[in-house]
PLY file of the C-alpha trace (Angstrom):
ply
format ascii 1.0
element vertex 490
property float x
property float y
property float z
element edge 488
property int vertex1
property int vertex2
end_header
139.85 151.13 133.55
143.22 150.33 133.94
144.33 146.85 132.06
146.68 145.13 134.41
150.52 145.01 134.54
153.15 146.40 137.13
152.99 150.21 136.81
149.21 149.71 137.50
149.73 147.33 140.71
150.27 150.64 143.22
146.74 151.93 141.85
144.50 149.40 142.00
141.62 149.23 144.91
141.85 147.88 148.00
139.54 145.47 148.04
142.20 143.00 145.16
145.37 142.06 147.34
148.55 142.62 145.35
152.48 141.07 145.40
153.92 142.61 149.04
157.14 141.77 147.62
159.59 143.45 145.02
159.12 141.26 141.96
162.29 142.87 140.00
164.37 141.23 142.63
162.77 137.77 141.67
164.41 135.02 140.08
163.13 131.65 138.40
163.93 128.67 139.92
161.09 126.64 138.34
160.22 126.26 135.10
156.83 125.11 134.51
155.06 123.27 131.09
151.12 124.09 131.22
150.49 127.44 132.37
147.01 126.78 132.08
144.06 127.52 134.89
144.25 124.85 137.43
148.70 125.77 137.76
147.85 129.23 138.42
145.51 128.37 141.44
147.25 126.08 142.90
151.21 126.25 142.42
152.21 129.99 141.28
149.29 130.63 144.06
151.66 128.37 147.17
154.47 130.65 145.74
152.97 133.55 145.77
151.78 133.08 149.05
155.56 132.58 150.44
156.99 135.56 148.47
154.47 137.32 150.19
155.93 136.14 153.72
159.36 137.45 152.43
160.59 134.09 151.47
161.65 131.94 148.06
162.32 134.99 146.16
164.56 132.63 144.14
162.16 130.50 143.16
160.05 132.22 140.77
158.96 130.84 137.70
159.15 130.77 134.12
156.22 129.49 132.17
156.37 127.15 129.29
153.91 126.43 126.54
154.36 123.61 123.83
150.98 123.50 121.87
149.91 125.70 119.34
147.35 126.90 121.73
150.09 127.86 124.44
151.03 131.13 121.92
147.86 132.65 123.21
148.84 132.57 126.52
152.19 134.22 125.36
150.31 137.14 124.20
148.71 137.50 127.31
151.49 137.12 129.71
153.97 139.08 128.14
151.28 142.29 127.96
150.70 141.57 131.73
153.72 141.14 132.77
152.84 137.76 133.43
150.23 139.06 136.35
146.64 137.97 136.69
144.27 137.91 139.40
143.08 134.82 140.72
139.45 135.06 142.28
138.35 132.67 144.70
134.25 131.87 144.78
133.15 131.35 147.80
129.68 129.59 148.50
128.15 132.04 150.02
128.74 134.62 146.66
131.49 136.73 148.08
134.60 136.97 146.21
138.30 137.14 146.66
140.65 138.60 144.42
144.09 138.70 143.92
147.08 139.38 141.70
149.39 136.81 141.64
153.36 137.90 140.89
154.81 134.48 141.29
155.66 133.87 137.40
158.29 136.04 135.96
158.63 134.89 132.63
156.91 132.71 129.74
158.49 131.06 126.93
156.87 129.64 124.05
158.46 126.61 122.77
157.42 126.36 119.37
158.70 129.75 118.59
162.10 129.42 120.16
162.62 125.77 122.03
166.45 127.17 122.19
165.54 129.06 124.59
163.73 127.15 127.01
166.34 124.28 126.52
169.06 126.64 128.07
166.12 128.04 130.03
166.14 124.65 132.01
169.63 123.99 131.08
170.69 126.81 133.74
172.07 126.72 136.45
169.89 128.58 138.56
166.89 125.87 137.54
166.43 123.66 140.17
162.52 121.98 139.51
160.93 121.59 136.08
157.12 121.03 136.89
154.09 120.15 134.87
150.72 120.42 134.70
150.24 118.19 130.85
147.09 117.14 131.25
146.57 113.02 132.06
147.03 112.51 128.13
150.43 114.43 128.28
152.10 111.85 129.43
152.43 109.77 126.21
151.43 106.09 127.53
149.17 103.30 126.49
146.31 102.85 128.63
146.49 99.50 129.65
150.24 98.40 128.92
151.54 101.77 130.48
154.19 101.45 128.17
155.74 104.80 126.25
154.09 105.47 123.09
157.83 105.59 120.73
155.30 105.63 117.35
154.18 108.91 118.33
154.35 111.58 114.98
156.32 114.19 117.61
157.97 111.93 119.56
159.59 109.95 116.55
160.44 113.54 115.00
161.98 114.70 118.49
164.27 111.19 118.55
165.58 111.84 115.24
169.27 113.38 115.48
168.75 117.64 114.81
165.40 118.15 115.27
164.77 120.78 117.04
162.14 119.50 119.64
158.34 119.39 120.00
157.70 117.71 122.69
158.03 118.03 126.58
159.90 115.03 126.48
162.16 116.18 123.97
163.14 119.50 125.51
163.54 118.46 129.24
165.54 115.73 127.70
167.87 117.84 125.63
168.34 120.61 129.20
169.42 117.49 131.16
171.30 116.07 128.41
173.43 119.73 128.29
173.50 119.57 132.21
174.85 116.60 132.70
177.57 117.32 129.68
178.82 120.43 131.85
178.71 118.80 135.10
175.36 120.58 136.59
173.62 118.35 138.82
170.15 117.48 137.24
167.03 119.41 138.39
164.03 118.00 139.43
160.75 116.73 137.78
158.20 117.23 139.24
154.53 116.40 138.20
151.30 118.24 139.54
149.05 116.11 137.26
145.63 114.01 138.06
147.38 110.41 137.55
147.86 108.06 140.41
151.85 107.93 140.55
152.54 111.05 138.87
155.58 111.13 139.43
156.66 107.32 138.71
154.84 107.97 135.28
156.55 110.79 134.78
159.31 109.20 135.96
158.88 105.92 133.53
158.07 108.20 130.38
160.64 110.19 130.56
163.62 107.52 131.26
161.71 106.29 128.31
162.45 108.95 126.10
165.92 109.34 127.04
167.01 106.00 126.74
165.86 105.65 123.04
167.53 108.83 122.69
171.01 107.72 123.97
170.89 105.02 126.30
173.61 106.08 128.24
171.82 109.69 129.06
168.67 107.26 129.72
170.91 105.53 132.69
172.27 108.61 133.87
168.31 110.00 134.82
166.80 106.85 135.46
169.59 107.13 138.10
170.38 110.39 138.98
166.71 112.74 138.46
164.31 112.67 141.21
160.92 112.13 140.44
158.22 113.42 143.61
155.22 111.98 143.84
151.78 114.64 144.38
148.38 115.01 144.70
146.68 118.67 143.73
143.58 119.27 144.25
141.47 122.58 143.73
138.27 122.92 141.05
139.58 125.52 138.56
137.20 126.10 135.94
137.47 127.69 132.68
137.65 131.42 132.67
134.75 132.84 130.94
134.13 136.59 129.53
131.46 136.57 132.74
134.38 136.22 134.89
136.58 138.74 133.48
133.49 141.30 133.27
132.62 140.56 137.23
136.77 141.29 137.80
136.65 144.72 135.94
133.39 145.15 138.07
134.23 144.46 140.94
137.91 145.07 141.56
138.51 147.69 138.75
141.19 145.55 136.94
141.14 144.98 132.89
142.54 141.44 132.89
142.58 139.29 129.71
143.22 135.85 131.09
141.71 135.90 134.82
141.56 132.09 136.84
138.60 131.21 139.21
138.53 128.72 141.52
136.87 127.24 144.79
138.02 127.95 148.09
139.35 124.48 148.60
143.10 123.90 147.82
145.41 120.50 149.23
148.60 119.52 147.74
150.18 116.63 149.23
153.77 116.62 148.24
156.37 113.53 148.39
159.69 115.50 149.91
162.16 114.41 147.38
164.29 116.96 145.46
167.88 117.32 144.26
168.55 120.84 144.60
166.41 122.41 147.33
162.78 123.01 147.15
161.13 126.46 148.34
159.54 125.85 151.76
156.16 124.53 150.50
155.30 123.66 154.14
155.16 127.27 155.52
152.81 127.84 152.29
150.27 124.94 153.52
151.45 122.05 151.44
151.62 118.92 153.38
155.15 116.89 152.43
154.92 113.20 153.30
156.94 110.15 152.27
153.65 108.50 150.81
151.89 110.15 148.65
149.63 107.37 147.53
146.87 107.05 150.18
146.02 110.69 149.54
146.53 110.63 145.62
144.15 107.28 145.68
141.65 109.59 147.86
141.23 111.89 145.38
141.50 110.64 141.97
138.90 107.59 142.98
137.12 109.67 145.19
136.67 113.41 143.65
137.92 112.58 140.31
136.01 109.51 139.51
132.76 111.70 141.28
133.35 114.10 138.61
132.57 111.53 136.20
129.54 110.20 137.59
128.34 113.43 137.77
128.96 114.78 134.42
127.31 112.52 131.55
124.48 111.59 133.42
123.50 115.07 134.69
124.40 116.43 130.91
122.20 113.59 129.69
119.37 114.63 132.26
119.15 118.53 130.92
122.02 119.87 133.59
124.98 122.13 132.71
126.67 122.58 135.53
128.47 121.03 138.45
126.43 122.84 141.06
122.69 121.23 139.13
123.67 118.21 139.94
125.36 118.18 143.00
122.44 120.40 144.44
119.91 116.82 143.40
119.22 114.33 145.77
119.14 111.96 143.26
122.33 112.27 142.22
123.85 113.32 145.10
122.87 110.07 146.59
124.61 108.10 143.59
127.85 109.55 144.16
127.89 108.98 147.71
126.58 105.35 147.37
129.70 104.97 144.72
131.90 106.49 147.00
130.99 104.99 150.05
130.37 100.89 148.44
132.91 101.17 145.62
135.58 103.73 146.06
136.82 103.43 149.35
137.12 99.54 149.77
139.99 100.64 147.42
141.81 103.16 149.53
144.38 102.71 152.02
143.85 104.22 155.05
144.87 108.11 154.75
146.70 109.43 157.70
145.23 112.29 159.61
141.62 112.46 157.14
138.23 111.19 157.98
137.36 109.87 154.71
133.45 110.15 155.85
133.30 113.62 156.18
135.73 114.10 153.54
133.27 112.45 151.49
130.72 114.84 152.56
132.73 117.90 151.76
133.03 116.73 148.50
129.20 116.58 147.70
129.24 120.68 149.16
132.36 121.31 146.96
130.55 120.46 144.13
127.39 122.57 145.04
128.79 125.32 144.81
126.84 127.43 142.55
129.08 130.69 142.51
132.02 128.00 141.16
130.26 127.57 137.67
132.16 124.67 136.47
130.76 123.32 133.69
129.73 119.67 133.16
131.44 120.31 129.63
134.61 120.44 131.20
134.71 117.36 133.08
133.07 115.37 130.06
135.98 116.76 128.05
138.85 113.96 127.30
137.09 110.91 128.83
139.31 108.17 127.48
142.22 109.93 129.37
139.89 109.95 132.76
137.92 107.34 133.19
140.88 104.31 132.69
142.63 106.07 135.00
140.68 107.23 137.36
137.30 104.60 137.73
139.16 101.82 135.66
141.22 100.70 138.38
138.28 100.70 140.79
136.19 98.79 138.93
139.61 95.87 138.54
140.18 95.51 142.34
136.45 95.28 142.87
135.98 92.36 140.48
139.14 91.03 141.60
137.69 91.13 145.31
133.94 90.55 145.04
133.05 93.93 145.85
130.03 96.27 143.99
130.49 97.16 140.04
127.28 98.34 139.34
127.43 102.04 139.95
131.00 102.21 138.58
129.35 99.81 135.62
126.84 102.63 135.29
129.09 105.67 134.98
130.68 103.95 131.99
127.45 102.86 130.49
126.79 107.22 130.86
129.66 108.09 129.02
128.56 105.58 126.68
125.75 106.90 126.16
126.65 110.51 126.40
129.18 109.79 123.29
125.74 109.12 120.75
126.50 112.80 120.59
123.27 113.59 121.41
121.05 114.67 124.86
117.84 113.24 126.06
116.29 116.28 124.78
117.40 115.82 121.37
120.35 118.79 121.46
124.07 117.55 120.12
126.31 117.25 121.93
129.80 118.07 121.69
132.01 115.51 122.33
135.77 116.29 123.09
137.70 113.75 123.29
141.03 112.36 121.57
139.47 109.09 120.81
136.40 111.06 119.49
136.17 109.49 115.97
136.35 105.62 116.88
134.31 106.17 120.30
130.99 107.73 118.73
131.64 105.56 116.06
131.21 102.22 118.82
128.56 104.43 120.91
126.44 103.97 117.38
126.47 100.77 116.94
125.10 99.86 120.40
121.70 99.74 119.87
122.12 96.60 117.68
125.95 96.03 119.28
125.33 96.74 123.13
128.96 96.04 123.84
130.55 97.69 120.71
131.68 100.66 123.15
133.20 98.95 126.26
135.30 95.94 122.76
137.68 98.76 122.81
140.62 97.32 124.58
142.70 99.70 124.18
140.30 101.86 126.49
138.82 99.30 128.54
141.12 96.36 128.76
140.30 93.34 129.46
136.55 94.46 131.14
134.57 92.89 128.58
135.30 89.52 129.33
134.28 90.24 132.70
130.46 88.15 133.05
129.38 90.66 136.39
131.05 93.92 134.67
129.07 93.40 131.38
125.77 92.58 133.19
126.00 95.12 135.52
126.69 97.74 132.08
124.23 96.81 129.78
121.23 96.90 132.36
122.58 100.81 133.02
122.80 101.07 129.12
119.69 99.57 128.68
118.10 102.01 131.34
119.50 104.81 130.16
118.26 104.27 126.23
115.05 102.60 127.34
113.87 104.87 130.38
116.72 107.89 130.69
118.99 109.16 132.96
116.98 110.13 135.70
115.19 106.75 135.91
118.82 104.92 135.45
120.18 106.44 138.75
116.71 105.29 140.65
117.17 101.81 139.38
120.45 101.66 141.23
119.02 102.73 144.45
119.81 100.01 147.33
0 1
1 2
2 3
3 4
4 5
5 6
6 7
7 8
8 9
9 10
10 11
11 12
12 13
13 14
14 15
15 16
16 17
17 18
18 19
19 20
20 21
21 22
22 23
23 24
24 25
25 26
26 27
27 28
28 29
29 30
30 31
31 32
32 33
33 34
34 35
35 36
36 37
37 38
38 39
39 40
40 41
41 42
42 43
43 44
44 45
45 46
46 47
47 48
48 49
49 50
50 51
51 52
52 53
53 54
54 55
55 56
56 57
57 58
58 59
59 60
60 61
61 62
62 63
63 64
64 65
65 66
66 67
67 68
68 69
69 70
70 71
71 72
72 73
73 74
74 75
75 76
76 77
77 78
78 79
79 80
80 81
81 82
82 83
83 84
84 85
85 86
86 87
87 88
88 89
89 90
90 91
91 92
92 93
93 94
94 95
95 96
96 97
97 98
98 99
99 100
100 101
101 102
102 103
103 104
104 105
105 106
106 107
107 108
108 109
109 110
110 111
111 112
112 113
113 114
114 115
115 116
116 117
117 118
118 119
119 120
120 121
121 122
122 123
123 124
124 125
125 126
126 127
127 128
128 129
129 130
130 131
131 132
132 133
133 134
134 135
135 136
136 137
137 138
138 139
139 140
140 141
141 142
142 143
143 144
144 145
145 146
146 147
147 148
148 149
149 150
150 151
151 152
152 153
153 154
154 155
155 156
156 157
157 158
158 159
159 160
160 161
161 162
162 163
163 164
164 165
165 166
166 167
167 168
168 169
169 170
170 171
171 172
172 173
173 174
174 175
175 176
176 177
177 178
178 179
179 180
180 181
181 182
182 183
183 184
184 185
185 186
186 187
187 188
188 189
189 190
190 191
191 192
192 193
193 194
194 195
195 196
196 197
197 198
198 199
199 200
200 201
201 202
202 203
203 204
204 205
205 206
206 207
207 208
208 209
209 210
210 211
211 212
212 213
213 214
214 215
215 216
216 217
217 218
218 219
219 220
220 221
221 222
222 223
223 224
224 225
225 226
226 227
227 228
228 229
229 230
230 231
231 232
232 233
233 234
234 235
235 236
236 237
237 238
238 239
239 240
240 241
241 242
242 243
243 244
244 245
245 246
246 247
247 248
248 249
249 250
250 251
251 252
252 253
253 254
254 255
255 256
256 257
257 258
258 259
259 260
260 261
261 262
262 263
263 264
264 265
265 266
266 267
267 268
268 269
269 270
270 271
271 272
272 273
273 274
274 275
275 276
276 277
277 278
278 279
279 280
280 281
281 282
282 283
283 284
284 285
285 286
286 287
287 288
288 289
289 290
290 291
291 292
292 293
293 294
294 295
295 296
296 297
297 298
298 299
299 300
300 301
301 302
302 303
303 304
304 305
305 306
306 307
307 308
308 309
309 310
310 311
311 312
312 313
313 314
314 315
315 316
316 317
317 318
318 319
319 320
320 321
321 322
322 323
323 324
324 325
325 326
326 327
327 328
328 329
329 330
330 331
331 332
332 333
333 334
334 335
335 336
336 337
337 338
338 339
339 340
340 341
341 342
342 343
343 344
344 345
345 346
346 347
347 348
348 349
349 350
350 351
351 352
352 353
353 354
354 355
355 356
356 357
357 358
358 359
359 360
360 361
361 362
362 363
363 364
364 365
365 366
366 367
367 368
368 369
369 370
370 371
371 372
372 373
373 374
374 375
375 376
376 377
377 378
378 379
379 380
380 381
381 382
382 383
383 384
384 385
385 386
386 387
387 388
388 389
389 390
390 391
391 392
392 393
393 394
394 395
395 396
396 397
397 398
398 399
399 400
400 401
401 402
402 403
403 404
404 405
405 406
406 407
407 408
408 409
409 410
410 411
411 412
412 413
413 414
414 415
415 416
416 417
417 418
418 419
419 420
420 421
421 422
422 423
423 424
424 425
425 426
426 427
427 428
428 429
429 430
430 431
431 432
432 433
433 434
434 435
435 436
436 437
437 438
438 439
439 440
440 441
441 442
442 443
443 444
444 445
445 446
446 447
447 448
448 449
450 451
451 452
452 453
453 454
454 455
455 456
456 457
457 458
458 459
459 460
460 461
461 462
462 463
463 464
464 465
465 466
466 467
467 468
468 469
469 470
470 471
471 472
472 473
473 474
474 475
475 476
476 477
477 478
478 479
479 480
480 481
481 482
482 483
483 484
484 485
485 486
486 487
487 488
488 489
């Protein structure tokens, strides 16, 4: 069985599409931090779908990883020749598969930031994109304001350090741009945060201006900043996955992605040097992202988190489990359809009913195999983001709290660290140690979880927010999951 890279490409069977185009006569126009899965179904995929048609041949991209875990993914692109096959699931169990030759190249910082500095630094680099994370942004959750006391963020500021950070190396390649009179590229974000781009935009003028406030000016003024929503479920690639591929398309590959058959990315058309033609590749470019970006983080986003606790709570382990129960399918809809959307602008061109309803079948399906794991992973970077702000404009307005109230009191719950059937539970999360620590004491304390301002804000002064919590938190300990969700039936 032949382990993929180019010589193998000619060989492989028909039935796994391959790049149509001559990848030695690529070059990288985009460097991208976070090669992770959801980036290589969603924008290597757009590219690799216009190469394909003969076009933006000069906008291939070089790959970027930062954390310690990133050298993995070194390993694996560099024996691949930074190939992999991306596999769509489709509900009814058929499969598509793919190799994708849109990446070129993959640095890895930590081993030789030199080199992506100049990477960027060139002039043929004309976008620097990201996929972070929510949490890679470096921000407070309820001030917004840059985090300066960061350990590698005070290290990158300090004169001769050679950087760790995102911040610090983007810096530093428009820092030697605009010293030899290259116009600066553009930043753009492709992460789950309403106003990715602002925040990107905000963090790192941030960063520059407390590293020389003059280079801080110069991109506050002078580095665009696009706004986007992306949206495809990407779940983690398991050794399942990469068995099925060998199976079924006769391809050794050591870091496969799978995804859904879904894919949107609504782009705000604002760029310094060019963009590839993201149009011809499906992408919809607008001057506004934010009706759509709203859409989906309060709509599919915040879903995800009413799904996950309680089903994990309830016994379920997947995505598809829960979404395939009435009972919960019913609560999501009832929190999208009372709570979510009196929040949303109108969104042109999308009928947010039956966009709604193609959410609840996105989720069912069972060929997907996201795990609930995954989207209970890194909840104090979701939820203040993403159900936070609903819950605010609802209190501020009158409207229902109770479901939203309910999804908090989950994840709550769900951080005891422990399932209704008495198995642990494995809570990831970068506020891990202080947030089990409150989810103990709330037997005795029943608001020591949601006293964490620093998560929460301000919502435990609210009188309907806290009544509306502890009856789901008193449900939930008192009666269970299942038995919560029918108590907030209309």
């Amino acid at each position: 069985m032949p382990a993929l890279e180019s010589s193998v490409l000619s060989g492989l069977s028909a039935s796994v599409a391959v790049p149509a185009y001559d990848r030695s006569g690529l070059t990288a126009g985009i460097v991208h931090f976070g090669v992770g899965g959801f980036h290589r179904a969603h924008e290597a995929m757009y590219l690799d779908r216009l190469m394909n048609a003969g076009k933006a041949l000069d906008w291939a991209i070089c790959g970027v990883g930062v954390l310690p875990g990133d050298a993995r993914m070194k390993q694996v692109m560099d024996s691949q020749d930074c190939l992999y096959t991306l596999v769509v699931k489709n509900p009814d169990g058929t499969r598509e598969g793919r190799v994708i030759g849109s990446i070129i190249e993959y640095l890895f910082a930590p081993e030789d930031p030199e080199a992506v500095i100049e990477k960027m630094a060139s002039e043929a680099t004309r976008i620097v994109s990201l996929t972070v994370t929510e949490g890679g942004y470096n921000f407070h959750h309820v001030t917004g304001e840059f985090d300066a006391g960061n350990p590698d963020v005070v290290h990158d500021l300090q004169p001769g350090n050679p950087p760790r950070t995102t911040f610090g190396l983007v810096t530093e390649a428009l820092a030697r741009r605009r010293a030899r009179g290259l116009a600066p590229f553009t930043v753009m974000s492709c992460d789950n945060i309403q106003g990715n781009g602002d925040v990107a935009r905000r963090m790192f003028t941030a960063f520059a201006h407390l590293k020389d406030p003059a280079l801080g000016a110069w991109v506050e003024e002078n580095v665009p900043f696009p706004n986007s929503m992306v949206d495809r479920i990407t779940p983690v690639t398991t050794d399942a996955d990469r068995a099925a591929i060998t199976e079924e398309f006769g391809i050794e590959d050591a870091w496969p992605v799978v995804c859904e058959p879904f894919e949107q990315w609504v782009l705000e058309d604002k760029f310094s040097l060019g963009r590839p033609p993201f149009e011809e590749a499906g992408v919809q470019l607008v001057a506004d992202v934010e009706p759509y970006e709203l859409m989906k983080l309060r709509l599919l986003n915040a879903s995800h988190q009413g799904m996950c606790y309680f089903g994990y709570l309830a016994g379920y382990r997947y995505a598809h489990e829960v979404a395939q129960d009435e009972l919960f399918a019913q609560f999501l809809l009832g929190y999208m359809d009372q709570e979510a959307t009196p929040t949303l602008h109108p969104v042109p061109g999308v009928d947010l009913n039956a966009y709604k309803r193609t959410l609840i079948e996105r989720f069912s399906n069972e060929h997907v195999l996201d795990t609930l794991a995954r989207l209970c992973a890194e909840s104090s970077d979701r939820i203040p983001k993403w159900l936070v702000p609903v819950i605010r404009i609802n209190l501020e307005h009158g409207g229902e709290v109770h479901r939203s109230a309910a999804i908090v009191a989950s994840w709550a719950r769900y951080d005891e660290g422990v399932d209704e059937q008495g198995n642990p539970i494995d809570v990831v999360d970068r506020l891990k140690e202080p947030l089990m620590a409150a989810a103990a004491r709330q037997h005795e304390e029943p608001l020591a979880f949601i006293a964490n301002r620093e998560v929460f804000g301000d919502l435990i002064d609210s009188p309907v927010f806290v009544a509306a919590y502890t009856r789901a938190l008193d449900d939930l300990h008192s009666k269970g999951a299942r038995a919560a969700l029918e108590a907030l039936k209309p």
